[in-house]
DRENSEFI-684891 format. One record per residue: residue in three letters; x negated, y, z negated of N, C-alpha, C, O in turn. Coordinates in steps of 0.05 Angstrom, whole numbers, padded with zeros to 5 digits, always signed. Example, Ala and Ser with C-alpha at 12.3 -4.5 7.8 and 13.67 -1.06 7.14 Angstrom:
<rs>
ALA-00264-00114-00156-00246-00090-00156-00264-00066-00156-00285-00066-00169;SER-00257-00045-00142-00273-00021-00143-00258+00001-00157-00268+00023-00161;
</rs>
This chain:
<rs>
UNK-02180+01781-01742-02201+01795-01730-02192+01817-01711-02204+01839-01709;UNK-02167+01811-01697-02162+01830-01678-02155+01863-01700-02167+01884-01698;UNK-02135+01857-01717-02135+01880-01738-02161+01897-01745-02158+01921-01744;UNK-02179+01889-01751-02210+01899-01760-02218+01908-01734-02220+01932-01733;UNK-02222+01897-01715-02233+01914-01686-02203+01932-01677-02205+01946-01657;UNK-02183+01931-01685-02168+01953-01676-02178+01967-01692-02191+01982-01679;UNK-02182+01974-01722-02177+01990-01741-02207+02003-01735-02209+02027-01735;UNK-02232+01983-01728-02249+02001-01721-02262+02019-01691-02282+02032-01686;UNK-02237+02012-01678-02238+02029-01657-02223+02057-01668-02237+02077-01672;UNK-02194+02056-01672-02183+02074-01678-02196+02090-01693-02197+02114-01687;UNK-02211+02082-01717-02224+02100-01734-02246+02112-01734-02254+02127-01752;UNK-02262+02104-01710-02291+02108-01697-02279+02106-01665-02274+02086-01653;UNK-02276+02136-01656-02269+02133-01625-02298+02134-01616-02301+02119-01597;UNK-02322+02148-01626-02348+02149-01610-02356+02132-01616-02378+02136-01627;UNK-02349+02100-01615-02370+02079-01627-02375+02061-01592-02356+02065-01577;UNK-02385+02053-01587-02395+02042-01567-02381+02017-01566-02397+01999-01562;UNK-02350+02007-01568-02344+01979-01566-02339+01970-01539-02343+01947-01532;UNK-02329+01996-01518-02330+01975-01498-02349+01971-01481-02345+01960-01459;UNK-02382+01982-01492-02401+01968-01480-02406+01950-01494-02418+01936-01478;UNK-02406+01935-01519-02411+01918-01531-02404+01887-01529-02381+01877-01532;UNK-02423+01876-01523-02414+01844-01521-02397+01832-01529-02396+01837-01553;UNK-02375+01810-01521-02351+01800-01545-02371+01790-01562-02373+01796-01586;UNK-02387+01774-01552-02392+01755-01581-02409+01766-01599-02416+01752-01619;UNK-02417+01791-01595-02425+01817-01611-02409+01825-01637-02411+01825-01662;UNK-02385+01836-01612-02360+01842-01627-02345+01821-01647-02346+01828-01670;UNK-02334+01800-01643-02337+01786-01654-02346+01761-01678-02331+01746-01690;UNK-02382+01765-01681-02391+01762-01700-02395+01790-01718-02397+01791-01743;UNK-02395+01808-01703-02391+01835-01729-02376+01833-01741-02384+01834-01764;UNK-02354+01830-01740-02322+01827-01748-02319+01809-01769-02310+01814-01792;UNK-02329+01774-01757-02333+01758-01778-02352+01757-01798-02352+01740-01815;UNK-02369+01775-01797-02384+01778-01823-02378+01811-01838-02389+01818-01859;UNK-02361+01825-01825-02351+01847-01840-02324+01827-01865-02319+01829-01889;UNK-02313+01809-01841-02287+01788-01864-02302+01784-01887-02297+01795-01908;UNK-02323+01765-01883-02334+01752-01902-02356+01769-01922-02366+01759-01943;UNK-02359+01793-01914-02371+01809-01943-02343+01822-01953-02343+01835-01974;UNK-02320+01817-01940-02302+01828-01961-02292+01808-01974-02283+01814-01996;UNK-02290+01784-01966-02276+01761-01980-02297+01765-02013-02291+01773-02035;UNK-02323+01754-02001-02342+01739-02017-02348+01767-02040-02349+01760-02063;UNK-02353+01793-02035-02360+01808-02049-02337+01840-02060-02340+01855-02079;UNK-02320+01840-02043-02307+01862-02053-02281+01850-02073-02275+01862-02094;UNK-02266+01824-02061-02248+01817-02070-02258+01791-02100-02240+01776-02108;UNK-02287+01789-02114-02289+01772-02116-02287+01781-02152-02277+01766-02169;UNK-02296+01803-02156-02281+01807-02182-02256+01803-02185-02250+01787-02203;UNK-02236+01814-02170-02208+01820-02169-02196+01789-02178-02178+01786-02194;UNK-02208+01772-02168-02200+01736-02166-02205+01732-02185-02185+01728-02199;UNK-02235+01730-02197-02252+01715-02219-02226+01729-02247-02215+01714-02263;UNK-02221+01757-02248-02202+01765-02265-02176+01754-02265-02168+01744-02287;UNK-02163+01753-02248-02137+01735-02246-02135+01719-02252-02115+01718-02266;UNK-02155+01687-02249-02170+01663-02257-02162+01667-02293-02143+01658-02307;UNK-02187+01684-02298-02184+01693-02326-02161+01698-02340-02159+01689-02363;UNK-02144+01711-02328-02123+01720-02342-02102+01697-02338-02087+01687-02355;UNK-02104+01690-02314-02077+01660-02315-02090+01640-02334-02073+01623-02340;UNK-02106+01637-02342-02124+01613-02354-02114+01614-02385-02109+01596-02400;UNK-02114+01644-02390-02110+01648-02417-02132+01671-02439-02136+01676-02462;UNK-02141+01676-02418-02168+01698-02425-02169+01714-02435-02145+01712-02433;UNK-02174+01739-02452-02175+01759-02451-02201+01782-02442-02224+01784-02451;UNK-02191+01796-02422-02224+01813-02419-02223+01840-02419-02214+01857-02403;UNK-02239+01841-02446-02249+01860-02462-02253+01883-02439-02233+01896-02432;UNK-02274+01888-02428-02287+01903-02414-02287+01892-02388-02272+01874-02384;UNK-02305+01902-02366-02307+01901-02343-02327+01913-02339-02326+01933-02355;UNK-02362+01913-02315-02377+01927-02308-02366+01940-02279-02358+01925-02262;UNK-02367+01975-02275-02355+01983-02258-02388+01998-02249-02408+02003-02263;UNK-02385+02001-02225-02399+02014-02206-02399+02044-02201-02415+02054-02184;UNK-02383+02058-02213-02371+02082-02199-02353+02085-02231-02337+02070-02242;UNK-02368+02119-02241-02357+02130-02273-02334+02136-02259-02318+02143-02276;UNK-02325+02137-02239-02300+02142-02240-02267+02122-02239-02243+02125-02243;UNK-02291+02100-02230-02265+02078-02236-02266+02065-02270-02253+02044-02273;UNK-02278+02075-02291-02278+02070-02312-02254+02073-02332-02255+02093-02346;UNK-02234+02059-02337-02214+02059-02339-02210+02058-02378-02227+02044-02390;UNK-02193+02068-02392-02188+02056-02418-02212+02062-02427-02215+02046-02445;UNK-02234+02078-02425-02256+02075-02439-02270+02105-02447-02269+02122-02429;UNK-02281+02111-02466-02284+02143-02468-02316+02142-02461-02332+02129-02476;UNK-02324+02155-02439-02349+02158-02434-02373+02180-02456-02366+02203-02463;UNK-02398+02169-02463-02409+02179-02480-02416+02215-02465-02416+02218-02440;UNK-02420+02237-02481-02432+02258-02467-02454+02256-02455-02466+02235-02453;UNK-02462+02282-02443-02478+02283-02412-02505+02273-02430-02515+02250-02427;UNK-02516+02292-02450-02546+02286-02460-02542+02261-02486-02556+02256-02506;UNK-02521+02252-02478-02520+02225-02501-02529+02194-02474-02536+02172-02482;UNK-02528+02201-02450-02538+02179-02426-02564+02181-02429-02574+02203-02429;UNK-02577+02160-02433-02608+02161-02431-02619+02169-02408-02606+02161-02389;UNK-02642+02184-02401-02663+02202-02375-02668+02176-02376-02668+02164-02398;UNK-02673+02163-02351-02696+02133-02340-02726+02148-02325-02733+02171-02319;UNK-02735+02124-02326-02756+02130-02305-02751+02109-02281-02735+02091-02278;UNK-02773+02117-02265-02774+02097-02235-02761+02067-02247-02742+02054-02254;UNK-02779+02068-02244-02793+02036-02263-02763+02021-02281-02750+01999-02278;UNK-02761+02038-02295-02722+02033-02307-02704+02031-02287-02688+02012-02283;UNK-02707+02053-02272-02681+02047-02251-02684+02017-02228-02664+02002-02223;UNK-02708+02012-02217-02706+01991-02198-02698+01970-02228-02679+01955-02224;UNK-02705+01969-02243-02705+01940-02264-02678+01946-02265-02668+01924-02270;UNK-02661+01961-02263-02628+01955-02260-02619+01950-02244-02597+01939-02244;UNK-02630+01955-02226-02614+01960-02202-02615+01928-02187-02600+01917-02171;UNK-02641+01919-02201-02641+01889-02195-02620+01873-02211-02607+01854-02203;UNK-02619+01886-02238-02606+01874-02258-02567+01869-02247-02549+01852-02246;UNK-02570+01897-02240-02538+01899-02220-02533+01886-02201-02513+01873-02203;UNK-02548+01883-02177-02552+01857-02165-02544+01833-02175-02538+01815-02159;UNK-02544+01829-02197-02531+01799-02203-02515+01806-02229-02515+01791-02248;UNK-02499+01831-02228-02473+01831-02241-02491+01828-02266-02478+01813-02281;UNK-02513+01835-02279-02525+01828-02311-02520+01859-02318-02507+01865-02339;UNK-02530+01880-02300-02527+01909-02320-02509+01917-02334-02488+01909-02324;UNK-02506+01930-02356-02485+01944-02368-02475+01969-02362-02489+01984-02348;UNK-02447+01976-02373-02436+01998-02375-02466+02018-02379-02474+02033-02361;UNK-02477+02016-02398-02492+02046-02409-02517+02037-02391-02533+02056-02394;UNK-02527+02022-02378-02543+02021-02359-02534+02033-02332-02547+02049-02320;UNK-02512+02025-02325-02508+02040-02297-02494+02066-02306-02492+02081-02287;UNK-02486+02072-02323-02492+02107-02325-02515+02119-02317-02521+02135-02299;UNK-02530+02102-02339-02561+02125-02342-02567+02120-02309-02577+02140-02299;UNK-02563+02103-02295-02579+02102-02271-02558+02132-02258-02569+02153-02252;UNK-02529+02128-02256-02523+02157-02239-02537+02180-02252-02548+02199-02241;UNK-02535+02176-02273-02546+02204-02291-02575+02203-02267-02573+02213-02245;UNK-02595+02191-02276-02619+02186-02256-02616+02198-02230-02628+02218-02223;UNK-02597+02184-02212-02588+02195-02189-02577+02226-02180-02582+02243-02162;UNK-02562+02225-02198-02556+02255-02201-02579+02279-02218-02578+02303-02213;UNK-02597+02270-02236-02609+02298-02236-02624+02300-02208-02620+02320-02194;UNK-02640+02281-02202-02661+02278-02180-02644+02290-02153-02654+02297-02131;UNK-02623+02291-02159-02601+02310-02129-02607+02336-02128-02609+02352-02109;UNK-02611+02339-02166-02607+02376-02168-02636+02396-02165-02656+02382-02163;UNK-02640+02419-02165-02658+02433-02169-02673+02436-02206-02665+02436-02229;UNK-02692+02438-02195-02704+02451-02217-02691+02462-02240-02693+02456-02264;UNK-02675+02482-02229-02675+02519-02240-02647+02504-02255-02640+02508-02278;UNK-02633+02484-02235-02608+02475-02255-02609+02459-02282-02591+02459-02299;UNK-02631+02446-02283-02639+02422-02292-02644+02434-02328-02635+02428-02350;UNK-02660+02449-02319-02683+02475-02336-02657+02490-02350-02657+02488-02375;UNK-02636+02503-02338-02621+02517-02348-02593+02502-02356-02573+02515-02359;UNK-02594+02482-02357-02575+02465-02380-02548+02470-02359-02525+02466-02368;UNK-02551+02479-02331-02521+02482-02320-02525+02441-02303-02515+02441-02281;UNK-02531+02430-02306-02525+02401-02300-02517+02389-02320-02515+02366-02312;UNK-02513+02389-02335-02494+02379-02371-02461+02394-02354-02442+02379-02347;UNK-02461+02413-02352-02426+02425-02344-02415+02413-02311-02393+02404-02307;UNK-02433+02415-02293-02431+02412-02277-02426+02376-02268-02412+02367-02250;UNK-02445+02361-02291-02434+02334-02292-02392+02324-02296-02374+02312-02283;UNK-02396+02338-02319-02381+02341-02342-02350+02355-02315-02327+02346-02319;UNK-02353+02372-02296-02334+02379-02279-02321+02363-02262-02297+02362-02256;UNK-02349+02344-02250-02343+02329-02223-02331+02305-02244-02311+02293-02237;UNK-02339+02302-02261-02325+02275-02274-02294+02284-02282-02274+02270-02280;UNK-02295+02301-02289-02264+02314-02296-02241+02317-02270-02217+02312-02270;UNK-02261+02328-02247-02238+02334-02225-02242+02312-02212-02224+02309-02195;UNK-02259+02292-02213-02254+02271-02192-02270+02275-02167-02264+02262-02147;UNK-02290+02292-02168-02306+02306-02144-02333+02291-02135-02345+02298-02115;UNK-02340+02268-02151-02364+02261-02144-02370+02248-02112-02392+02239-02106;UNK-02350+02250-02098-02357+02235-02067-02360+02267-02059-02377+02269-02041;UNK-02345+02297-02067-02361+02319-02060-02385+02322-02058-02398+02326-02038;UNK-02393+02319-02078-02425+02327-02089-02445+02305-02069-02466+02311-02058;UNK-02436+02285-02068-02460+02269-02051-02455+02271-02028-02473+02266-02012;UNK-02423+02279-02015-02427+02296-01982-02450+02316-01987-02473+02312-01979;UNK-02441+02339-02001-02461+02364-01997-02485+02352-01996-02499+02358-01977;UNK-02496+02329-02018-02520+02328-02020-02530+02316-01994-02553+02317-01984;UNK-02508+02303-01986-02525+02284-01956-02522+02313-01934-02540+02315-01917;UNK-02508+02328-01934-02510+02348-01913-02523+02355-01914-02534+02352-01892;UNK-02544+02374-01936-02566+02390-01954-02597+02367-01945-02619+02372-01935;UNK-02589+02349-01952-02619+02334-01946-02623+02322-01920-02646+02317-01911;UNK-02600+02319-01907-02601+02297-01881-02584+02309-01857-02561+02319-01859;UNK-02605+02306-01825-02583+02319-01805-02570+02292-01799-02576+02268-01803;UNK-02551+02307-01786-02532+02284-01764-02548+02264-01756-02544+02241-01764;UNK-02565+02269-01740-02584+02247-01724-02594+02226-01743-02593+02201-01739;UNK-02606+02241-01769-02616+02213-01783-02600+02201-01804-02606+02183-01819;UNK-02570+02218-01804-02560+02197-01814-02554+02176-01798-02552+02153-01808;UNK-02550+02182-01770-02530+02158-01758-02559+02137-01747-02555+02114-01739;UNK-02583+02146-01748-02606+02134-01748-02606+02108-01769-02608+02084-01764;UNK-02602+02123-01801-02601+02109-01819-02584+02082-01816-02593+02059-01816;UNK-02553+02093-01812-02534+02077-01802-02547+02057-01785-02557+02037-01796;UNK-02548+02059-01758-02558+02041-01740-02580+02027-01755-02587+02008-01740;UNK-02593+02027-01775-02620+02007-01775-02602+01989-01798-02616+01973-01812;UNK-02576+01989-01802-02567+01971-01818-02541+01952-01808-02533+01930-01814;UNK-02534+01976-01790-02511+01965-01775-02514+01955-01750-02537+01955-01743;UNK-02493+01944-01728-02498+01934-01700-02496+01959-01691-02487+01976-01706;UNK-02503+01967-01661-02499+01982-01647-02489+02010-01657-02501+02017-01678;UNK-02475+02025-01652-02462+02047-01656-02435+02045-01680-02418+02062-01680;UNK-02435+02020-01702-02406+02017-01717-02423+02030-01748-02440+02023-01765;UNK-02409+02050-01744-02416+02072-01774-02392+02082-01792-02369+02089-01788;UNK-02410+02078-01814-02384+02096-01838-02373+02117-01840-02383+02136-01829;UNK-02355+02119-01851-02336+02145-01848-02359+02169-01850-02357+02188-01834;UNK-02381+02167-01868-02397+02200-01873-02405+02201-01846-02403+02223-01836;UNK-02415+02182-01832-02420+02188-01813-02400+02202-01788-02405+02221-01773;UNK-02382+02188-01788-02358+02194-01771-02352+02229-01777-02347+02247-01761;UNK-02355+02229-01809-02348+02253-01820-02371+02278-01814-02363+02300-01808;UNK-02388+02275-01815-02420+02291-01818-02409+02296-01774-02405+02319-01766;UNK-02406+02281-01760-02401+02280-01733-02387+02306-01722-02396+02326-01711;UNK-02362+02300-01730-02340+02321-01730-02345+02346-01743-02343+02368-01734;UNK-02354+02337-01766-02356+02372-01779-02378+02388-01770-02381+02411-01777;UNK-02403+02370-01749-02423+02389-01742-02409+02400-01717-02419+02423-01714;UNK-02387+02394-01695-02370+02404-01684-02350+02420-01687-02342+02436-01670;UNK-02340+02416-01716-02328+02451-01729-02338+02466-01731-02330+02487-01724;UNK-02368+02462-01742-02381+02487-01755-02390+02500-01730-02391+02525-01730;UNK-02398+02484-01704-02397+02502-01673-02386+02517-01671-02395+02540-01669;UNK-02355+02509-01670-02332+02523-01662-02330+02553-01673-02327+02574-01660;UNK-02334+02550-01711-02334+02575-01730-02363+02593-01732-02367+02613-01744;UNK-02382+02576-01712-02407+02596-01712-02416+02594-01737-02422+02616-01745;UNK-02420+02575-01756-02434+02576-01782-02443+02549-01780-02432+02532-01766;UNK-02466+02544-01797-02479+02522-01799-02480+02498-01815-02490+02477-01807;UNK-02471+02504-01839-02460+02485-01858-02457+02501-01885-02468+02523-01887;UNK-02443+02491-01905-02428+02498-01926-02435+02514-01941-02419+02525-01955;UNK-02468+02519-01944-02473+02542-01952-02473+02570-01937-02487+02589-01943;UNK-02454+02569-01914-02446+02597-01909-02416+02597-01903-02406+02577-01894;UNK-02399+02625-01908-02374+02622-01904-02360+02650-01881-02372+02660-01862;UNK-02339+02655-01889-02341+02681-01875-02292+02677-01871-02273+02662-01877;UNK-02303+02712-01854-02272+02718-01853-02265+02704-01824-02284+02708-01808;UNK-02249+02692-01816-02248+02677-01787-02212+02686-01776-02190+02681-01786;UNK-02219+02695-01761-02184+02699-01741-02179+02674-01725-02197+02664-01710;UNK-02152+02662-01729-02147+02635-01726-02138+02641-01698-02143+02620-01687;UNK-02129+02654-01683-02121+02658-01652-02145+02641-01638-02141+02621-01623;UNK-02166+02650-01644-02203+02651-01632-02206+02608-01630-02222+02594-01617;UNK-02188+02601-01647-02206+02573-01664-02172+02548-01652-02174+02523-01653;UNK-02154+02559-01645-02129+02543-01636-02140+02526-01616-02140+02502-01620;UNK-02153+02539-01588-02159+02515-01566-02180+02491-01577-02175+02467-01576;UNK-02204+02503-01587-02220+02487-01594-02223+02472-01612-02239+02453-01614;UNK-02202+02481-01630-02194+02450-01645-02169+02437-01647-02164+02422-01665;UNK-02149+02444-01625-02131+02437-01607-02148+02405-01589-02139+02382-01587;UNK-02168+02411-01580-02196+02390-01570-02205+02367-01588-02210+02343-01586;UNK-02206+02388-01613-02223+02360-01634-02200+02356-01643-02206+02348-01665;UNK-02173+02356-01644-02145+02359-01672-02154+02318-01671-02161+02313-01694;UNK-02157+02295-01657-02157+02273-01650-02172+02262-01675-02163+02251-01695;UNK-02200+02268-01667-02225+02261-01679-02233+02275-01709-02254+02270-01720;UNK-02210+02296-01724-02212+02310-01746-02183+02295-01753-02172+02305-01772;UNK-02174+02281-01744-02148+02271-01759-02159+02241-01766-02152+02229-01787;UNK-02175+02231-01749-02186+02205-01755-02200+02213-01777-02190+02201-01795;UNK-02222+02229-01788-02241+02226-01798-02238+02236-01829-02249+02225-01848;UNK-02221+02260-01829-02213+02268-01849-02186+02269-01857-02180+02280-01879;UNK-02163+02256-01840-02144+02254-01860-02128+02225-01859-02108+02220-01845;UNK-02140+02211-01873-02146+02187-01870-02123+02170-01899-02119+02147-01906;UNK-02114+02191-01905-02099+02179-01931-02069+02184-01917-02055+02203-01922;UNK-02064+02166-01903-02029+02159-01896-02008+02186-01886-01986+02187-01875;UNK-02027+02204-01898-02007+02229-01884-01999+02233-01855-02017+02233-01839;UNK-01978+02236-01848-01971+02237-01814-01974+02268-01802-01964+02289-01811;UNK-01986+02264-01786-01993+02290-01772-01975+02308-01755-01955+02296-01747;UNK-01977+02328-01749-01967+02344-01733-01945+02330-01715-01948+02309-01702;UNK-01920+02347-01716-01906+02334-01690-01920+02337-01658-01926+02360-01650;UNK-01924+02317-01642-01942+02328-01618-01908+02324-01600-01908+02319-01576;UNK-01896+02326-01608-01874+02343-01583-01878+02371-01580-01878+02383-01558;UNK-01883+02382-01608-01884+02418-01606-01918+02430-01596-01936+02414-01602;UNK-01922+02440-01592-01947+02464-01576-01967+02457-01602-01951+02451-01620;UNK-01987+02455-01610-01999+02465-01624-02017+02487-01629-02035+02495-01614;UNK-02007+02496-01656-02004+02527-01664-02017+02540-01688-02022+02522-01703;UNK-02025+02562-01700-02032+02573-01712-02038+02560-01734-02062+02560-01741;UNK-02022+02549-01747-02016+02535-01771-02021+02514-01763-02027+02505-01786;UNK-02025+02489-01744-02033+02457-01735-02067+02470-01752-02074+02465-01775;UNK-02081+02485-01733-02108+02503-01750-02119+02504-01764-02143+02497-01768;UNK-02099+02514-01777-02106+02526-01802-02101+02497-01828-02112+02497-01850;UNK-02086+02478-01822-02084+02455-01834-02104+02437-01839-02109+02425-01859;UNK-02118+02438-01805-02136+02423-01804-02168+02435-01812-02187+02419-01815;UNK-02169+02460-01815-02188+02467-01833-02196+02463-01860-02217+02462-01872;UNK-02164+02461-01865-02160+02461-01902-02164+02436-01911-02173+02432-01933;UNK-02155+02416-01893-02159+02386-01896-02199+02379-01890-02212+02362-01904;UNK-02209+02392-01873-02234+02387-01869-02255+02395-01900-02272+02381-01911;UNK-02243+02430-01909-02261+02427-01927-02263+02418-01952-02283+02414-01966;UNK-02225+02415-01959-02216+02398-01984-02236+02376-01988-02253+02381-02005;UNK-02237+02356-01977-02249+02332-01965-02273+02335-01966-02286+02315-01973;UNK-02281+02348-01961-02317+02352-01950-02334+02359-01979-02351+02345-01991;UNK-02319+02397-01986-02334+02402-02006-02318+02410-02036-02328+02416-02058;UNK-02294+02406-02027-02278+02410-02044-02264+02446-02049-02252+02457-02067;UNK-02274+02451-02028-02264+02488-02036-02234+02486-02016-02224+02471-02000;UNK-02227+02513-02029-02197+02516-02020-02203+02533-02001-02223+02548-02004;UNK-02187+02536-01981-02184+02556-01956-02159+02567-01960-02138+02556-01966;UNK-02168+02607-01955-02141+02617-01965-02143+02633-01941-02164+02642-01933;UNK-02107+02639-01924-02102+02651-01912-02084+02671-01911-02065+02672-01926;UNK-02088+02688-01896-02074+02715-01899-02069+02720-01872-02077+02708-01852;UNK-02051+02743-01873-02044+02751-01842-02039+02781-01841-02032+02792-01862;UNK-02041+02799-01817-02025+02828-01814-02008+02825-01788-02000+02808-01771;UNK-02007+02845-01793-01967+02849-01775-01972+02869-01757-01960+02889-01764;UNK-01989+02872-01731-02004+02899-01721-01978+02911-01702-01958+02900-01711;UNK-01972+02925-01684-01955+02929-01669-01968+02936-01643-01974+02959-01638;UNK-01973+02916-01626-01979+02916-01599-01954+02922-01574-01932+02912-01571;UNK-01970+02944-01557-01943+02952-01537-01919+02956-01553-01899+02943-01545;UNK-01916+02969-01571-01890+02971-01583-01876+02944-01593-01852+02941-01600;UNK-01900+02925-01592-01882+02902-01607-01900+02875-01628-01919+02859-01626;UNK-01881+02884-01647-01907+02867-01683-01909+02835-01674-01890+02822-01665;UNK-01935+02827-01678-01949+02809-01680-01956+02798-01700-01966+02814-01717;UNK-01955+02772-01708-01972+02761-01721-01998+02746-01723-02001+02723-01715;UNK-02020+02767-01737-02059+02754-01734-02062+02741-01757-02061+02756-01777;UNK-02065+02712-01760-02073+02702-01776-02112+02702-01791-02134+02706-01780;UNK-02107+02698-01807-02144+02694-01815-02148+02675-01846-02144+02682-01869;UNK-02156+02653-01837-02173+02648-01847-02199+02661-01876-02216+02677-01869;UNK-02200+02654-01898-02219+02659-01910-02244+02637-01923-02242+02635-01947;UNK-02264+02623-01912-02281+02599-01914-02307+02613-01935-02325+02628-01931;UNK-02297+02596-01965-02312+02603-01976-02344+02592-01979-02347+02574-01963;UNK-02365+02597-01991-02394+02586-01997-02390+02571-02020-02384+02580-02041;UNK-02396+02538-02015-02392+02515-02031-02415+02527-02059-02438+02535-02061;UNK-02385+02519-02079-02395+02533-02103-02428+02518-02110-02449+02530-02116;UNK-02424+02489-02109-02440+02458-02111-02469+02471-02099-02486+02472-02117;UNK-02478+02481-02070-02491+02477-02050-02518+02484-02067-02534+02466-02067;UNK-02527+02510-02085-02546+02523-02093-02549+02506-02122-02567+02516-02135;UNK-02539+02485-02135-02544+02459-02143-02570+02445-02139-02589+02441-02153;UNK-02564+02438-02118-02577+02411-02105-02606+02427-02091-02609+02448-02079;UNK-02623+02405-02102-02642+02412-02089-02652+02413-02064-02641+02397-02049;UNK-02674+02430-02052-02661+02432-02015-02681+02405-01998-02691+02389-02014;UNK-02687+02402-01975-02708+02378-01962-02724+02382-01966-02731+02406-01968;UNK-02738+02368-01969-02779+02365-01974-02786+02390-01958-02797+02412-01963;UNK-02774+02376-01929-02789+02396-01918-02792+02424-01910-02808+02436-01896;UNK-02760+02435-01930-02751+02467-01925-02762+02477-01958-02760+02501-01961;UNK-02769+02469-01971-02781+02476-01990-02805+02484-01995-02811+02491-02018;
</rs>
């Protein structure tokens, strides 16, 4: 237990633990153990079982087209369109491990047109655009954008809290946090706008967040910055590239000139933050429409 409340302090510094009760803390912890015992780890076992026993298994039902392994997925208009009515009857069905492979497709298929607009839908660019994110591996992109596009900060972590204890939230949230604090810093509002940015302007202020953007977004074992040396131009410019890789999947390209101040050359870095190719996809909130 102590591991799990370190790991979720460290990885959530704005979470409220040391107002939180021990025996709060505590029973959160022991029922975070026990949904991972009982439900994350419980295929992984039941398979092992199987295979030491003498088994062979054919197939496997996966949750996510992207952990679909050994198996050639049918094309985009070969997944059956559902209706309402289809999707809850799976979704119950999944609930107790009964759905199939070509059932929980059709349900993302489901999920994913109902993400997109109209005008995409109509013009046959959601057939390619499927067909991309499954290729590059992008689909936790597409449902950032879409949760940024439909949902502010507030009601996600709203959402969060009506499921969770107190203030202990998921990474989107952690993530959606921080990046509404970049986009301060860069004077833009979210991913559908970009622009040319001089990195001199953007060093202190995310010199401030470098803490809370290393927790949130670079979270895959990479070791950070040496903090013996100053941080500099390039600490920056790293941590931008890491923010939108992550986020929306676009690349950040930088350039620099060589000006000669008082008789002596300088180096101005800049930044180039492109407009998420994805954003004009997705359809926009009820209520901006």
């Amino acid at each position: 237990m102590d591991a799990v409340e370190e790991s979720n302090r460290a990885n959530a510094p704005f979470l409220c633990w040391k107002e939180t009760p021990e025996w709060a803390k505590v029973n959160y912890i022991y029922n975070a153990q026990e949904v991972a015992d009982k439900t994350y780890a419980y295929l992984r076992v039941l398979n092992a079982f199987l295979l030491r026993s003498g088994y062979a298994i054919r197939s496997e039902i996966v949750n996510d087209i992207e952990c679909v392994l050994d198996l050639t997925l049918p094309e985009y208009d070969d997944i059956r369109v559902l209706s309402w009515v289809e999707v809850e009857t799976i979704k119950r069905r999944e609930a107790r491990d009964l759905a199939t492979q070509e059932e929980l497709l059709a349900v993302r298929k489901f999920e994913f047109r109902n993400a997109l607009t109209d005008e995409c839908i109509a013009g046959g660019d959601s057939a390619e655009l499927w067909t991309a994110l499954t290729k590059d591996k992008k689909w936790g992109v597409f449902w950032n954008l879409v949760n940024e596009k439909h949902h502010t900060v507030d009601e996600v972590l709203v959402a969060q809290a009506a499921c969770q204890f107190v203030d202990m939230t998921s990474i989107v949230c952690a993530r959606r946090v921080v990046l509404a604090k970049v986009l301060r810093v860069l004077g833009i509002e979210g991913m559908w706008e970009g622009g040319i940015f001089e990195v001199a302007g953007l060093i202190t202020p995310l010199a401030e967040l470098e803490d809370e953007i290393v927790r949130a977004f670079m979270r895959d074992g990479k070791t950070r910055r040496d903090t013996n040396k100053p941080f500099c131009a390039q600490n920056a410019i790293d941590l931008i590239k890491s923010i939108w890789k992550t986020w929306c999947g676009e690349t950040i390209a930088t350039t620099f000139t060589q000006p000669v101040v008082n008789g002596k050359q300088i180096k101005r870095y800049f930044i180039a933050i492109p407009v998420s190719k994805i954003w004009n996809t997705i359809k926009p909130r009820k209520d901006d429409s």
